[in-house]
C-alpha positions as CSV (number, residue, x, y, z in Angstrom):
1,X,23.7,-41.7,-21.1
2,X,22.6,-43.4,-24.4
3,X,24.0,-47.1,-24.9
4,X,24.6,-47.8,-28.7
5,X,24.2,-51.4,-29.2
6,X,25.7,-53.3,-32.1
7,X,25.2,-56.9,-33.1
8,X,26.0,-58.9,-36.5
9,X,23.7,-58.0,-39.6
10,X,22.0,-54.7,-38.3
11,X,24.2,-53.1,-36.2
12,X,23.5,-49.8,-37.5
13,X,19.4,-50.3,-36.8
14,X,19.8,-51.3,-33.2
15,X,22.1,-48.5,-32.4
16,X,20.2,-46.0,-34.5
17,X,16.7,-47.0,-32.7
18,X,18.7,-47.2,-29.6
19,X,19.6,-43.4,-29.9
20,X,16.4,-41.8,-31.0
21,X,15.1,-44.0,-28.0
22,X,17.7,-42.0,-25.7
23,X,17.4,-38.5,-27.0
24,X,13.6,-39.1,-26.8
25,X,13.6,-39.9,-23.3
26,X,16.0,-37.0,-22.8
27,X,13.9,-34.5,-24.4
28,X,10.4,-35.9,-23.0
29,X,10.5,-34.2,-19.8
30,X,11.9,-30.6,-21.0
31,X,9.1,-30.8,-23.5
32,X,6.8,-31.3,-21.0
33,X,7.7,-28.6,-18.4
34,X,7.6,-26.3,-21.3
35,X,4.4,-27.0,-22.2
36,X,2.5,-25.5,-18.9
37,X,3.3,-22.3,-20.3
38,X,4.3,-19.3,-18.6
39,X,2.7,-18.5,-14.7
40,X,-0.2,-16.9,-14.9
41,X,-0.1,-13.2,-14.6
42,X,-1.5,-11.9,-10.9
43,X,-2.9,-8.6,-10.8
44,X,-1.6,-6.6,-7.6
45,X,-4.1,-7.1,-4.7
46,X,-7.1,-4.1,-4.7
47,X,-7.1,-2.3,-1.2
48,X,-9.3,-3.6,1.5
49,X,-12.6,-2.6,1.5
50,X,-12.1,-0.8,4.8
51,X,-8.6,0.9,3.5
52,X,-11.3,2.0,1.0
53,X,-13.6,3.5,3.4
54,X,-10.8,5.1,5.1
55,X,-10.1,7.0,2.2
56,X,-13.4,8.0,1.4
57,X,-14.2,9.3,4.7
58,X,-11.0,11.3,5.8
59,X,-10.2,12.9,1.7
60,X,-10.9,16.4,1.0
61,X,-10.8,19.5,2.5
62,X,-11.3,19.9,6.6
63,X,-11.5,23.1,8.0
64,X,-11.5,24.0,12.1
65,X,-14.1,26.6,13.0
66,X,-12.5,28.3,15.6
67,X,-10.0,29.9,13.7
68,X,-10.4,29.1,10.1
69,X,-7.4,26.6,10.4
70,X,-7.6,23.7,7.5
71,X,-6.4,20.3,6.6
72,X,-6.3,19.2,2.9
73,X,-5.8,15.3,3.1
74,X,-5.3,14.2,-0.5
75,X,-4.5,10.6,-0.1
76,X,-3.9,7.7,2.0
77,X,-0.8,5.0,1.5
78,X,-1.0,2.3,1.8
79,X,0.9,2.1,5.1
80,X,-1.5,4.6,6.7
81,X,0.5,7.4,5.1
82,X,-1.4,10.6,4.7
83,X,-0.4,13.3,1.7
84,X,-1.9,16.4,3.3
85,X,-1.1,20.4,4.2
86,X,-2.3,22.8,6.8
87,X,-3.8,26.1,6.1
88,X,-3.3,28.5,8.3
89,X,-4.4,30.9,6.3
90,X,-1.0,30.2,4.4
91,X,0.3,26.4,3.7
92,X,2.4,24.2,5.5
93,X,3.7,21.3,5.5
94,X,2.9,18.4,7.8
95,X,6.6,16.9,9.2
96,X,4.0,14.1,10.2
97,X,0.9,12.8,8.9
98,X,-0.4,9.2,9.8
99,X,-3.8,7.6,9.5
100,X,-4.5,4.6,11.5
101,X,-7.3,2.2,12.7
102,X,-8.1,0.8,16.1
103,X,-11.1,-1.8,16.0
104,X,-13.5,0.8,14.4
105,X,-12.0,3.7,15.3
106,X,-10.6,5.4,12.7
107,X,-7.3,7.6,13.9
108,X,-5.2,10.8,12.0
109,X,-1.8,12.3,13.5
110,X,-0.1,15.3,12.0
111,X,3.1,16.7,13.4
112,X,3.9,19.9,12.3
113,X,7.7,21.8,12.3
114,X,7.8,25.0,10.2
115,X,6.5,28.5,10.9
116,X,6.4,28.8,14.6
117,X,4.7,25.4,14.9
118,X,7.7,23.5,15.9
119,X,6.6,20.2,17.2
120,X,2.8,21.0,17.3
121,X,0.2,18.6,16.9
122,X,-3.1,17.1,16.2
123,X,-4.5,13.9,16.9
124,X,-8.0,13.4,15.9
125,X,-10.4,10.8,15.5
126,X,-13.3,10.8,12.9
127,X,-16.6,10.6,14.3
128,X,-18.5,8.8,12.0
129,X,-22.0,10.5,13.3
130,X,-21.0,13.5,13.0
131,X,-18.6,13.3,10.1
132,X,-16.4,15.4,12.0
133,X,-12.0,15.1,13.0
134,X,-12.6,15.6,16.8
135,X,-9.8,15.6,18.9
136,X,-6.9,17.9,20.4
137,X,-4.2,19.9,19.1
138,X,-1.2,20.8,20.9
139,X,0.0,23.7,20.9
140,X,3.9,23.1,21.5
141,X,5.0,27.3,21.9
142,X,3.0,27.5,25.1
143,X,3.1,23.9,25.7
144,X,-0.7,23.6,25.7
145,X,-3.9,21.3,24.5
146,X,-7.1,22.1,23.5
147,X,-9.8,20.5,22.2
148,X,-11.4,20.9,18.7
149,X,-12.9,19.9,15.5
150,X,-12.7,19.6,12.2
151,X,-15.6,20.0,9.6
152,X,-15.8,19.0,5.7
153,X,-15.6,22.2,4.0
């Protein structure tokens, strides 16, 4: 609230200097948050190096010797997520298809529910060593596993 001030002889100076004393303190401190400036920009976090790996090492074409069966993984979400399609020799889609890590162990699920697959599945792990998806598939018609591989075509 400005007080305006008057006395005998100068009234008009002491309430003048008294107002452009109040709208100066009024105006000080929106000046002064204004003048920090927007917030800096922050550029959306890079992947973890391991997330990384994870896509270098599963990405690409995987093919199952056995039978000529193939995985194409594409990419990897964020969230583990896979994009990928099974070959066998025509495509299909995955219903499922999940990357995940354990410690070192680096994990892939796919779940598969067209052509005769219905509720089939893989689950693999990659074998660093080897470079190899090693695991077993399910079979869900006749309600069996077996165990198999996977090699970089």
């Amino acid at each position: 609230m400005i007080a305006i001030e008057r006395t005998k002889g100068d009234g008009i100076g002491k309430a003048s200097a008294s107002l452009a004393l109040g709208l100066m303190l009024t105006w000080v401190p929106i000046i002064a948050a204004t003048a920090q400036g927007p917030a800096p920009v922050q550029n959306a976090p890079s992947p973890p190096p391991a997330a990384n790996a994870d896509a270098e090492a599963l990405q690409g074409a995987w093919v199952r010797p056995d039978g000529g069966y193939m995985i194409v993984i594409k990419s990897i979400g964020p969230n583990g997520q896979l994009e990928a399609m099974y070959f066998n020799p025509n495509p299909l889609p995955f219903a499922k298809a999940q990357a995940s890590r354990e410690g070192a162990t680096l994990r892939v699920f796919f779940e598969l529910q067209a052509g005769g697959y219905a509720g089939s599945t893989y689950e693999l792990t990659y074998d660093p060593a080897s470079k190899r998806l090693k695991g077993t598939y399910y079979q869900a018609v006749v309600k069996q596993k077996f165990d198999v591989y996977f090699v970089r075509k």
